[in-house]
Biopython code that builds the backbone (N, CA, C, O; Angstrom):
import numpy as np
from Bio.PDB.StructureBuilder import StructureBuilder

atoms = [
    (1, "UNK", "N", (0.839, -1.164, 0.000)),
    (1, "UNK", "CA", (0.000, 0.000, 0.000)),
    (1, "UNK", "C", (0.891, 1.237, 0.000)),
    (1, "UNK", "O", (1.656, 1.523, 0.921)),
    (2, "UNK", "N", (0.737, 1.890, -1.032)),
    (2, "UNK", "CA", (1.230, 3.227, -1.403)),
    (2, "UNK", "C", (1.178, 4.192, -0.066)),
    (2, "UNK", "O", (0.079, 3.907, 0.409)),
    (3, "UNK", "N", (1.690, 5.038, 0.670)),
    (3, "UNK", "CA", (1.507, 6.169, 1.646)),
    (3, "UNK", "C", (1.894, 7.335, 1.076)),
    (3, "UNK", "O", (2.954, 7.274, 0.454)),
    (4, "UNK", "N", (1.267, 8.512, 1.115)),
    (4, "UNK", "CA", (1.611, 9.766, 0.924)),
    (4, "UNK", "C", (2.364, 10.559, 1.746)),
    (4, "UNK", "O", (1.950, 10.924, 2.846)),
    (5, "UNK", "N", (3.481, 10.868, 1.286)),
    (5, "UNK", "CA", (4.308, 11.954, 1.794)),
    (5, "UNK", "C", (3.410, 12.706, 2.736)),
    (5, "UNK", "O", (2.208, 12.726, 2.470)),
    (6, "UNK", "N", (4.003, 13.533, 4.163)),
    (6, "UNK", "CA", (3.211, 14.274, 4.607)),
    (6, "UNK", "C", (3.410, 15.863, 4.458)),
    (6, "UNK", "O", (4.345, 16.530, 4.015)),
    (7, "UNK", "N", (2.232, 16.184, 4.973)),
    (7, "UNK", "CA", (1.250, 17.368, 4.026)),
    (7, "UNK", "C", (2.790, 18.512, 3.985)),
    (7, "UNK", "O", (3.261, 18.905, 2.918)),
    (8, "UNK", "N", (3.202, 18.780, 4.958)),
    (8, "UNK", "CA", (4.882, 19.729, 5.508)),
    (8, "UNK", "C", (6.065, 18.603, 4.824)),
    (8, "UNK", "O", (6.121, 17.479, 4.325)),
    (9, "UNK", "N", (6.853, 19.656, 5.153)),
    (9, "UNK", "CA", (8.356, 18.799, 5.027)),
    (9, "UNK", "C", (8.863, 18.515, 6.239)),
    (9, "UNK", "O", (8.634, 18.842, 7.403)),
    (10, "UNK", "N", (9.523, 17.904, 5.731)),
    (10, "UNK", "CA", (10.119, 16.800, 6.769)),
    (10, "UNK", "C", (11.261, 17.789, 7.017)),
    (10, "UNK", "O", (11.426, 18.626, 6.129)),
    (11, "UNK", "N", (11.874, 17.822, 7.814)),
    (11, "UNK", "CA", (13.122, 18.813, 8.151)),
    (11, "UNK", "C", (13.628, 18.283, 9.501)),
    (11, "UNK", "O", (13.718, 19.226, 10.287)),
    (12, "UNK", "N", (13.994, 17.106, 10.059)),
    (12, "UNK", "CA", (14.782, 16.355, 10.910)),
    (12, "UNK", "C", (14.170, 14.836, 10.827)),
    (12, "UNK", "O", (13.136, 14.401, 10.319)),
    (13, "UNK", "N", (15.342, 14.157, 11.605)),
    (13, "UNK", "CA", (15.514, 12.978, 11.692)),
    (13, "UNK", "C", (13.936, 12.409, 12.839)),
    (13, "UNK", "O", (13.091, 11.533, 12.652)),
    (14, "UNK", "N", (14.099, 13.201, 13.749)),
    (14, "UNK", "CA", (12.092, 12.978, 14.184)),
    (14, "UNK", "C", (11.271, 12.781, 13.460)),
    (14, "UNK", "O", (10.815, 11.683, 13.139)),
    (15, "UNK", "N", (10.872, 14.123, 12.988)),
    (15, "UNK", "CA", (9.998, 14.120, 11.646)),
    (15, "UNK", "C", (9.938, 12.623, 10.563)),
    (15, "UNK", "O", (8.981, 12.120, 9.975)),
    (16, "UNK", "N", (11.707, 12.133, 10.636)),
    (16, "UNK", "CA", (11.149, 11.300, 9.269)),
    (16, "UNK", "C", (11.043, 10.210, 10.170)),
    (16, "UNK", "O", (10.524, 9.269, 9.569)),
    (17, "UNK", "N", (11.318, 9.905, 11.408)),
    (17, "UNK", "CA", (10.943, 8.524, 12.113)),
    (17, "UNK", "C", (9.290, 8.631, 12.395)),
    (17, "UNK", "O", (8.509, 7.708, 12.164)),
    (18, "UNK", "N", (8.912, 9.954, 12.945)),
    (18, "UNK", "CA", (7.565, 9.711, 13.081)),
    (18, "UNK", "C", (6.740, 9.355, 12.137)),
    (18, "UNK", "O", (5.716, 8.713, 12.376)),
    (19, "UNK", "N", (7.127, 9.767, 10.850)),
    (19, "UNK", "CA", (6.238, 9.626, 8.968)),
    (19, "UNK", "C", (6.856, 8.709, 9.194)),
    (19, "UNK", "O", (5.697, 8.334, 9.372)),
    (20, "UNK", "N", (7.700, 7.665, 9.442)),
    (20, "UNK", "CA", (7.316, 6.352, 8.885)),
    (20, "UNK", "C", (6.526, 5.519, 10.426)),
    (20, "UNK", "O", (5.706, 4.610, 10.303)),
    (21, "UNK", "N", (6.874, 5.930, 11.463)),
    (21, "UNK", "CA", (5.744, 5.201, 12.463)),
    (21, "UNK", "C", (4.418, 5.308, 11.999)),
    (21, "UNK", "O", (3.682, 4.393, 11.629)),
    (22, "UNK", "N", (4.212, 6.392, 12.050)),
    (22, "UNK", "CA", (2.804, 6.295, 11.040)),
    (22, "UNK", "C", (2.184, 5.648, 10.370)),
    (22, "UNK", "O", (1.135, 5.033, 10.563)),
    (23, "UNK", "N", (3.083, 5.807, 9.180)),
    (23, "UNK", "CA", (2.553, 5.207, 7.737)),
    (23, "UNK", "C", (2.541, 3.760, 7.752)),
    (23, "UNK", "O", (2.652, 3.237, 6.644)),
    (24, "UNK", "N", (2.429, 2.977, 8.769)),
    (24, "UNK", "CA", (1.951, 1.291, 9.298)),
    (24, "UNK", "C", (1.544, 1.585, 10.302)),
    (24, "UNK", "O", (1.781, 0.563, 10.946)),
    (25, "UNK", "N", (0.887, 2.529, 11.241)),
    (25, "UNK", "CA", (-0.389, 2.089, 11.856)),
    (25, "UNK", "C", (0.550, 2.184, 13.068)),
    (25, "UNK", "O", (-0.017, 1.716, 14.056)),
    (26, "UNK", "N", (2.135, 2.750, 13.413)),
    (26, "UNK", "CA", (2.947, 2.655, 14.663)),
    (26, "UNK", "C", (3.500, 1.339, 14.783)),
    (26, "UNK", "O", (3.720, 1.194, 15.985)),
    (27, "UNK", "N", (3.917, 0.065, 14.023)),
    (27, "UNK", "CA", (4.443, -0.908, 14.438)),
    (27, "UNK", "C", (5.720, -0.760, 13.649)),
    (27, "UNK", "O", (6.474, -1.729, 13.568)),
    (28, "UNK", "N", (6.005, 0.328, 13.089)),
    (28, "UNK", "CA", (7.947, 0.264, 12.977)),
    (28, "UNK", "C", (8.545, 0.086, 13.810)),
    (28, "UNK", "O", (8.916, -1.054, 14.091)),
    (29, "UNK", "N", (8.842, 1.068, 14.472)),
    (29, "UNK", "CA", (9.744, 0.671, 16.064)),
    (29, "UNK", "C", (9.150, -0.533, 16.754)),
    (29, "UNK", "O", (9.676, -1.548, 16.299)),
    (30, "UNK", "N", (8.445, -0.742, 17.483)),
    (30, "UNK", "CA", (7.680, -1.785, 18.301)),
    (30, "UNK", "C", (8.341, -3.006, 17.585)),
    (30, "UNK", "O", (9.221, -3.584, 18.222)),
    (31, "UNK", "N", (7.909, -3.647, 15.872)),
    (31, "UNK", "CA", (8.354, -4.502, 15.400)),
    (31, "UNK", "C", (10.312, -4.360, 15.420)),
    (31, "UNK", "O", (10.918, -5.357, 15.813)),
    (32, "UNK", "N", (10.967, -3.364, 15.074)),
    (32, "UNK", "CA", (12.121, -3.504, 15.533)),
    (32, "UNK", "C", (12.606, -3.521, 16.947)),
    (32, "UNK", "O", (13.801, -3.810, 16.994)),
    (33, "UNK", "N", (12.168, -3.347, 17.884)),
    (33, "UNK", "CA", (12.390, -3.923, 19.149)),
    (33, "UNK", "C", (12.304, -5.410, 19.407)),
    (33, "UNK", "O", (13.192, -6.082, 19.931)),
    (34, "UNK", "N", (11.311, -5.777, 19.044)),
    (34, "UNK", "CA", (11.114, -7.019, 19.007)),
    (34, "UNK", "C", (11.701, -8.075, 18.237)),
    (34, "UNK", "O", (11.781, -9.280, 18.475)),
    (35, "UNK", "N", (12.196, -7.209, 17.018)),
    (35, "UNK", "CA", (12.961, -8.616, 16.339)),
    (35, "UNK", "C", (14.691, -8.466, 17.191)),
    (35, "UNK", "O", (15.497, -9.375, 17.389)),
    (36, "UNK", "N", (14.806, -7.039, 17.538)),
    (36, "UNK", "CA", (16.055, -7.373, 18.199)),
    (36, "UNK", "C", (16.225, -8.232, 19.844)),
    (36, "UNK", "O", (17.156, -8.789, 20.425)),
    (37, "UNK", "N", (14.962, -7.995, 20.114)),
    (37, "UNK", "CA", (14.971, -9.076, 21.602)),
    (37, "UNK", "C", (15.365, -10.766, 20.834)),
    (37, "UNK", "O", (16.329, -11.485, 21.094)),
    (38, "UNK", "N", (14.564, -10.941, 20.134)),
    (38, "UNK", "CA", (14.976, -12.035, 19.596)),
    (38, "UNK", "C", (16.173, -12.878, 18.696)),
    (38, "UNK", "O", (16.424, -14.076, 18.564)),
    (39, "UNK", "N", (16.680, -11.821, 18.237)),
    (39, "UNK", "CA", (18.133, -11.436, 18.130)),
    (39, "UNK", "C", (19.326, -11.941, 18.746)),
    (39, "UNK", "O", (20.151, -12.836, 18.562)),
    (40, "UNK", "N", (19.100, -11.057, 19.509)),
    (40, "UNK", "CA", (19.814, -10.866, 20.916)),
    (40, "UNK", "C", (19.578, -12.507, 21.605)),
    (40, "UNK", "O", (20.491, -13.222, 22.019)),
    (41, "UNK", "N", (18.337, -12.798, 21.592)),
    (41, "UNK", "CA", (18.279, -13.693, 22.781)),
    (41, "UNK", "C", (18.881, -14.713, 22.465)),
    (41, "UNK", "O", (19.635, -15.215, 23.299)),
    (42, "UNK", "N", (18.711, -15.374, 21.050)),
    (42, "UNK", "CA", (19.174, -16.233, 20.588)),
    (42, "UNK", "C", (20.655, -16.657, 20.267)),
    (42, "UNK", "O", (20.996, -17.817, 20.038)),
    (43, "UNK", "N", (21.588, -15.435, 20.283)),
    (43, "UNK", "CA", (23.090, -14.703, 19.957)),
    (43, "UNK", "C", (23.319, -14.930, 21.573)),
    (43, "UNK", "O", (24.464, -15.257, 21.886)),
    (44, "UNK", "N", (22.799, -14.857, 22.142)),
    (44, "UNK", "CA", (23.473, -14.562, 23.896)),
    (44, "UNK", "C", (22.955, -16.123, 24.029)),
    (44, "UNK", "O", (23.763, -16.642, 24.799)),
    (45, "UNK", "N", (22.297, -16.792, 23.763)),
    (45, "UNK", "CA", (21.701, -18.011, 24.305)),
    (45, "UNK", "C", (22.828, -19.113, 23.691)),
    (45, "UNK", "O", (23.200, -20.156, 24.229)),
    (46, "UNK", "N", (23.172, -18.657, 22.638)),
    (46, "UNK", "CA", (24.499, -19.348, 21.889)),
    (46, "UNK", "C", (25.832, -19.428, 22.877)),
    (46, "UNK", "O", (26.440, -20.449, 23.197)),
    (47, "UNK", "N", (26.147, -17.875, 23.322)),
    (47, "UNK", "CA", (26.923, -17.756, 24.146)),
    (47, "UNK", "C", (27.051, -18.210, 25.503)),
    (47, "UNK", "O", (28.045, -18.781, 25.949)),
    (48, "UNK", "N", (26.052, -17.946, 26.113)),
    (48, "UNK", "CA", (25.995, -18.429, 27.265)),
    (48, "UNK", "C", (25.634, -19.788, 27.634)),
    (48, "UNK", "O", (26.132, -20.238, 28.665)),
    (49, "UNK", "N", (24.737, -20.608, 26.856)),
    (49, "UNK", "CA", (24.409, -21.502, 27.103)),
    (49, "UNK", "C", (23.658, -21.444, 28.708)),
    (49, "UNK", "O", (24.042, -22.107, 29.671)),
    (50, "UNK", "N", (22.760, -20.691, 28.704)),
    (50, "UNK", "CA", (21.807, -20.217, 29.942)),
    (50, "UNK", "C", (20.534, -19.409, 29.751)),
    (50, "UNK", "O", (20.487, -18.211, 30.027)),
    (51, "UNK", "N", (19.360, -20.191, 29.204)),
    (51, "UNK", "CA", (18.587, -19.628, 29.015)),
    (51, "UNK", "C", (18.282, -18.268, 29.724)),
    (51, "UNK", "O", (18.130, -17.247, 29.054)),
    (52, "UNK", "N", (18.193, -18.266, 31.076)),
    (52, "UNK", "CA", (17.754, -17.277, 32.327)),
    (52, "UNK", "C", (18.697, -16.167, 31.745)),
    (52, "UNK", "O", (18.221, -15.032, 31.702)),
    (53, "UNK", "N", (19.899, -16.345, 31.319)),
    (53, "UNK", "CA", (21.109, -15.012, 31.413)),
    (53, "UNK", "C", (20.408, -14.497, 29.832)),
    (53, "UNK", "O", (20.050, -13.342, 29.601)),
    (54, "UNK", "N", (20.336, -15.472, 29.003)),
    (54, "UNK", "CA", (19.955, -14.497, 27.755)),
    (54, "UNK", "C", (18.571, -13.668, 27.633)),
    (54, "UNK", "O", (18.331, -12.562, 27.150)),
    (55, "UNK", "N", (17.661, -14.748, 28.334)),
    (55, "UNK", "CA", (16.652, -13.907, 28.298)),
    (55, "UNK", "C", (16.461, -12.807, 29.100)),
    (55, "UNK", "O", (15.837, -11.879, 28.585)),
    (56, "UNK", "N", (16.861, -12.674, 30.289)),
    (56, "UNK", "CA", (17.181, -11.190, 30.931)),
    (56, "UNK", "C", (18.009, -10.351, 30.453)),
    (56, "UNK", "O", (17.902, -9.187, 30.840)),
    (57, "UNK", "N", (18.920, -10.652, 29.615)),
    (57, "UNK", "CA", (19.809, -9.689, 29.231)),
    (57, "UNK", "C", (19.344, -9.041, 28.079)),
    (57, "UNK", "O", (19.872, -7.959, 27.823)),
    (58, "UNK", "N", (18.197, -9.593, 27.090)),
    (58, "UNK", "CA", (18.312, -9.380, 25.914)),
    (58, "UNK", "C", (17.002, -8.664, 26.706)),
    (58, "UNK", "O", (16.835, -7.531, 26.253)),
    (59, "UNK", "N", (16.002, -9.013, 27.786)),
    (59, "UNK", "CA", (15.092, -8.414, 27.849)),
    (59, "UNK", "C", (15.064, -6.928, 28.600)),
    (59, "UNK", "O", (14.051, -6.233, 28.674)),
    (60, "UNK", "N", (16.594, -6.510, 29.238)),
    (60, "UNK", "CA", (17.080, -5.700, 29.469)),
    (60, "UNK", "C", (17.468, -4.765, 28.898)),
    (60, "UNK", "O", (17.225, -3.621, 29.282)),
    (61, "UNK", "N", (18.432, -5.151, 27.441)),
    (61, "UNK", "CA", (18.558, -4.086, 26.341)),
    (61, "UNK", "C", (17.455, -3.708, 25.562)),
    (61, "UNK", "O", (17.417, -2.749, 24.792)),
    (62, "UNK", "N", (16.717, -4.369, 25.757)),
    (62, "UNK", "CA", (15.134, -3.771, 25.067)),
    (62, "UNK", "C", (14.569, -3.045, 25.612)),
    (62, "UNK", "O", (14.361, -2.043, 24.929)),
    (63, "UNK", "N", (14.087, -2.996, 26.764)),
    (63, "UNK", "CA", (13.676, -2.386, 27.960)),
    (63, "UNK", "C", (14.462, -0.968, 27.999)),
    (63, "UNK", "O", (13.848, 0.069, 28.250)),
    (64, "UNK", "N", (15.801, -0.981, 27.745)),
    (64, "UNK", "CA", (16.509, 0.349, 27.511)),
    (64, "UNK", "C", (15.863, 0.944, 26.617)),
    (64, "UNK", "O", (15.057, 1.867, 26.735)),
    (65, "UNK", "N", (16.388, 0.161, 25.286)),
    (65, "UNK", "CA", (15.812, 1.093, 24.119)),
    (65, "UNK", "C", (14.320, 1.232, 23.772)),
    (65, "UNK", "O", (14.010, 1.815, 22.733)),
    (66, "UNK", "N", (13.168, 0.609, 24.778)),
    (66, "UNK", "CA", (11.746, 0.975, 24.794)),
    (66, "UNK", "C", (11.484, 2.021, 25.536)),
    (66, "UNK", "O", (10.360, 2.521, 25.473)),
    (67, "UNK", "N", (12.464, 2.553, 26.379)),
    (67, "UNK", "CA", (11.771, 3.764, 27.293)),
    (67, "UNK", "C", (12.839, 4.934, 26.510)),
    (67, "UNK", "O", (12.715, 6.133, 26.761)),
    (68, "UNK", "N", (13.797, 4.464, 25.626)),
    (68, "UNK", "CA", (14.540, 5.513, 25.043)),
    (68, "UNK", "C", (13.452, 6.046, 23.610)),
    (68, "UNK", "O", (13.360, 7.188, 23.160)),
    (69, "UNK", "N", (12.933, 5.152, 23.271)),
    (69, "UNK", "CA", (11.913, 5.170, 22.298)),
    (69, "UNK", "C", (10.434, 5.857, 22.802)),
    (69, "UNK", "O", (9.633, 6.617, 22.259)),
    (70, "UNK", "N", (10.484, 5.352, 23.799)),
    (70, "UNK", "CA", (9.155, 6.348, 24.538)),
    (70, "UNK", "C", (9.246, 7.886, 24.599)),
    (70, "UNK", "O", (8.409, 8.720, 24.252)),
    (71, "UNK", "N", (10.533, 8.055, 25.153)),
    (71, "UNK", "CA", (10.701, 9.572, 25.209)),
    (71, "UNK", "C", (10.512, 10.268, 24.257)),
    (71, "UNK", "O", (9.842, 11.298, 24.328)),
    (72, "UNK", "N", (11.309, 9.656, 22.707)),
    (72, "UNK", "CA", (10.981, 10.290, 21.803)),
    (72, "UNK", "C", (9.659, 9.980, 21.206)),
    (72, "UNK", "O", (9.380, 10.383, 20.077)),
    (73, "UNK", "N", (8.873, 9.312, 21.888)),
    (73, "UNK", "CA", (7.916, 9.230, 21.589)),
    (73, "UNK", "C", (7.132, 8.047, 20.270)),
    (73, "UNK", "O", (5.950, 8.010, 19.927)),
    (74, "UNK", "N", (8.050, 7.374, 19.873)),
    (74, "UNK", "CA", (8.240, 5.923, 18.990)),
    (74, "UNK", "C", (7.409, 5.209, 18.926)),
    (74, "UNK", "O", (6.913, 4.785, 17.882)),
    (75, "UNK", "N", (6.975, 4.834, 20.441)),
    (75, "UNK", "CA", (6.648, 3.445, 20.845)),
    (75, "UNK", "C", (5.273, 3.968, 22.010)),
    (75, "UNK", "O", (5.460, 5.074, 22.516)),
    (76, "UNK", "N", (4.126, 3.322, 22.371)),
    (76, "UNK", "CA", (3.299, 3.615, 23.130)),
    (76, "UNK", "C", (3.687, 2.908, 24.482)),
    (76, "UNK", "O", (4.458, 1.953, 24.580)),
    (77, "UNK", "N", (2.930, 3.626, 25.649)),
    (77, "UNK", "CA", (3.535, 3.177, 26.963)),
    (77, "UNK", "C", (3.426, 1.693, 27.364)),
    (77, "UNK", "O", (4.260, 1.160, 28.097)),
    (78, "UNK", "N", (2.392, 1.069, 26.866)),
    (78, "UNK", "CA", (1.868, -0.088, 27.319)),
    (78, "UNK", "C", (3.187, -1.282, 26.799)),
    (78, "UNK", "O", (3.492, -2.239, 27.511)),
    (79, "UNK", "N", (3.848, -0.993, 25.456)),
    (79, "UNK", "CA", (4.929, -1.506, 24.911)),
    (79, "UNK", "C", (6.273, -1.652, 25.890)),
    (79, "UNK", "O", (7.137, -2.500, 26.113)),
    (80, "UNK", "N", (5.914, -0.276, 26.351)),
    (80, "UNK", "CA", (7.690, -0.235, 27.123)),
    (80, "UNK", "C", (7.104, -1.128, 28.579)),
    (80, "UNK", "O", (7.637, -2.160, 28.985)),
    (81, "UNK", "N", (6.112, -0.578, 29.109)),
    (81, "UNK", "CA", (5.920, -1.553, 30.210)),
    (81, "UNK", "C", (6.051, -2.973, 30.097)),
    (81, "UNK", "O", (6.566, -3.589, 31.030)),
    (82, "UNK", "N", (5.559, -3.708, 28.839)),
    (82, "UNK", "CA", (5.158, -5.188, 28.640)),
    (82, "UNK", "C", (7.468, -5.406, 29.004)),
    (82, "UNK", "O", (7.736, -6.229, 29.880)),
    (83, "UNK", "N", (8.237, -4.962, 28.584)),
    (83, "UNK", "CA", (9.392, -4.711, 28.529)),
    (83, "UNK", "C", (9.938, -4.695, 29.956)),
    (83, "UNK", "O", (10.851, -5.400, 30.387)),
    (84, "UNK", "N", (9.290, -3.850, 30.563)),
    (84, "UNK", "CA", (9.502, -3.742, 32.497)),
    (84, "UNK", "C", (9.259, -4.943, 32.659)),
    (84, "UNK", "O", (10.363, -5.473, 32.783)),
    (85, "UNK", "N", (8.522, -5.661, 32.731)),
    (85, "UNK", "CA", (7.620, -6.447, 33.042)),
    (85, "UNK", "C", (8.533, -7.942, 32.651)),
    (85, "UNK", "O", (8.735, -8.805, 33.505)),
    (86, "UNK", "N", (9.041, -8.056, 31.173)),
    (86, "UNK", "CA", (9.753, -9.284, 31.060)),
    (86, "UNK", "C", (11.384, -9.307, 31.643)),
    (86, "UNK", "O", (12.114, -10.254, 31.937)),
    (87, "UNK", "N", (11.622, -7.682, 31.670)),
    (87, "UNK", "CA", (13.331, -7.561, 32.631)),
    (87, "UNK", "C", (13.298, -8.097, 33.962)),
    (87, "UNK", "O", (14.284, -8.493, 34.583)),
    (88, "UNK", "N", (11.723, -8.086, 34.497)),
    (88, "UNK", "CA", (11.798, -8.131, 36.381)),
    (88, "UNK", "C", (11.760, -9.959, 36.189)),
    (88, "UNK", "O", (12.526, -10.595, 36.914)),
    (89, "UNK", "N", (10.938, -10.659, 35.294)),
    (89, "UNK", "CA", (10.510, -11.744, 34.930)),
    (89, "UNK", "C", (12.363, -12.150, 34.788)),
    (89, "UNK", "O", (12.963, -12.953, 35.502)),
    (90, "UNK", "N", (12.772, -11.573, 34.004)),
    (90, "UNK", "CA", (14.416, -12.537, 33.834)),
    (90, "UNK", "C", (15.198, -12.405, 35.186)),
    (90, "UNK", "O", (15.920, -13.340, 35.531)),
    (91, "UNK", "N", (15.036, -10.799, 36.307)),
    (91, "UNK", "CA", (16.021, -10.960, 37.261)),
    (91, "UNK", "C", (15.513, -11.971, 37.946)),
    (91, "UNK", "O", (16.361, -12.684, 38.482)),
    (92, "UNK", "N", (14.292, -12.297, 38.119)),
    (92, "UNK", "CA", (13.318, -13.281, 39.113)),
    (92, "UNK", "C", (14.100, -14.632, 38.586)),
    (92, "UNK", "O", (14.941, -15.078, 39.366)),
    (93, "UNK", "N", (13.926, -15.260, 37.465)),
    (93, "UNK", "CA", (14.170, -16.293, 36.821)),
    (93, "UNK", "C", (15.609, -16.523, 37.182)),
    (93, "UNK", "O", (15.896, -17.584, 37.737)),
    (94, "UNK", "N", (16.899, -15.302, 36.827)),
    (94, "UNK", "CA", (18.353, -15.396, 37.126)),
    (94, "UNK", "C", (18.789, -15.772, 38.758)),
    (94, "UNK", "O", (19.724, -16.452, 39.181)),
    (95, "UNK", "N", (17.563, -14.935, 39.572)),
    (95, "UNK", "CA", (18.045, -15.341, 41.232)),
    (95, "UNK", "C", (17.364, -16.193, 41.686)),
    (95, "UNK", "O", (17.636, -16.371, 42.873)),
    (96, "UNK", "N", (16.078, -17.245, 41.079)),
    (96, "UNK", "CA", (15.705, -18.326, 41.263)),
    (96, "UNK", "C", (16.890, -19.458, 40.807)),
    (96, "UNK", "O", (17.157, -20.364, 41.597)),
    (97, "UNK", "N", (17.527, -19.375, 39.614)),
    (97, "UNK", "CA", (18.413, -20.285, 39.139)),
    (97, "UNK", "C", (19.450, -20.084, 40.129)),
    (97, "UNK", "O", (19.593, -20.974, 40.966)),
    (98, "UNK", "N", (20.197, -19.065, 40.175)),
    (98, "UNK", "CA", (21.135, -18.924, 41.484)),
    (98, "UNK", "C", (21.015, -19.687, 42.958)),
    (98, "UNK", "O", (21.851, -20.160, 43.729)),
    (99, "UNK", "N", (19.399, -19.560, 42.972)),
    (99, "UNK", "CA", (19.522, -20.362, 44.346)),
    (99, "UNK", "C", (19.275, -21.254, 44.256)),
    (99, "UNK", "O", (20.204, -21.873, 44.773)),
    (100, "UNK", "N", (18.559, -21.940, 43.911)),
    (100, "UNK", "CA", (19.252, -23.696, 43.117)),
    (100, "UNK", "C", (20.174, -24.213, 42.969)),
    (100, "UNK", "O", (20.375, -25.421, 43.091)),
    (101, "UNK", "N", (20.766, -23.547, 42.734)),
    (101, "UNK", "CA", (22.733, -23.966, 42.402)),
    (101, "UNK", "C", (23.732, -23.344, 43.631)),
    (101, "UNK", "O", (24.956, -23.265, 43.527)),
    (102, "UNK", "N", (23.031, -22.969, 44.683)),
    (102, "UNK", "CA", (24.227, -22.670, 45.734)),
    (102, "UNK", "C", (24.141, -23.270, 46.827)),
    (102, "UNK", "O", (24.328, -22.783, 47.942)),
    (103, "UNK", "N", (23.717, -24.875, 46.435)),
    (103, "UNK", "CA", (24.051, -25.849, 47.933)),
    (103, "UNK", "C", (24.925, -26.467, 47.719)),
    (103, "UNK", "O", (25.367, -27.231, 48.578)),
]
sb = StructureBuilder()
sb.init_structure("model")
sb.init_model(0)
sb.init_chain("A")
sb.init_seg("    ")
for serial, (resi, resn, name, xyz) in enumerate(atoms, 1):
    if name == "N":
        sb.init_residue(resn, " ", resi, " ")
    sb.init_atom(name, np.array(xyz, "f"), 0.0, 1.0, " ", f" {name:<3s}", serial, name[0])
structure = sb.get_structure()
């Protein structure tokens, strides 16, 4: 589907991130967050060989760049929270595994 240029010019790097959040309905950013959690998780899950460490870590650098994305306004709040929400889920998961393994 074709999108039309908007009605002004574009005259910064905002401007042209917001015309393209837009022009799909706001799932540019959101969908690139998300393919980089998965990314990430899978690249660190290689490395570490620890599910708990990749998925907190990768759900951590997302969580950064969802509230860095919020500010500028990218991404809607409910997004960056779902993000809070899976970082507290990995420290929970990392200091449950920890205490399992320290008898």
């Amino acid at each position: 589907m074709a999108v039309s240029p908007p009605a002004g010019n574009i005259t910064s790097g905002g401007d042209f991130f917001s015309w393209i959040n837009t022009s799909i309905d706001g799932w540019f950013f959101p969908g690139i967050v998300i393919a980089a959690f998965f990314v990430m998780f899978v690249r660190m899950l290689y490395n570490t060989n620890s599910t708990s460490q990749a998925f907190a870590t990768s759900a951590f650098i997302c969580m950064i760049l969802s509230v860095l994305l919020r500010v500028a306004d990218l991404v809607n709040t409910p997004f960056m929270v779902i993000f809070i929400i899976l970082t507290a889920i990995g420290a929970v998961w990392i200091g449950t595994e920890d205490a399992k393994y320290s008898n």
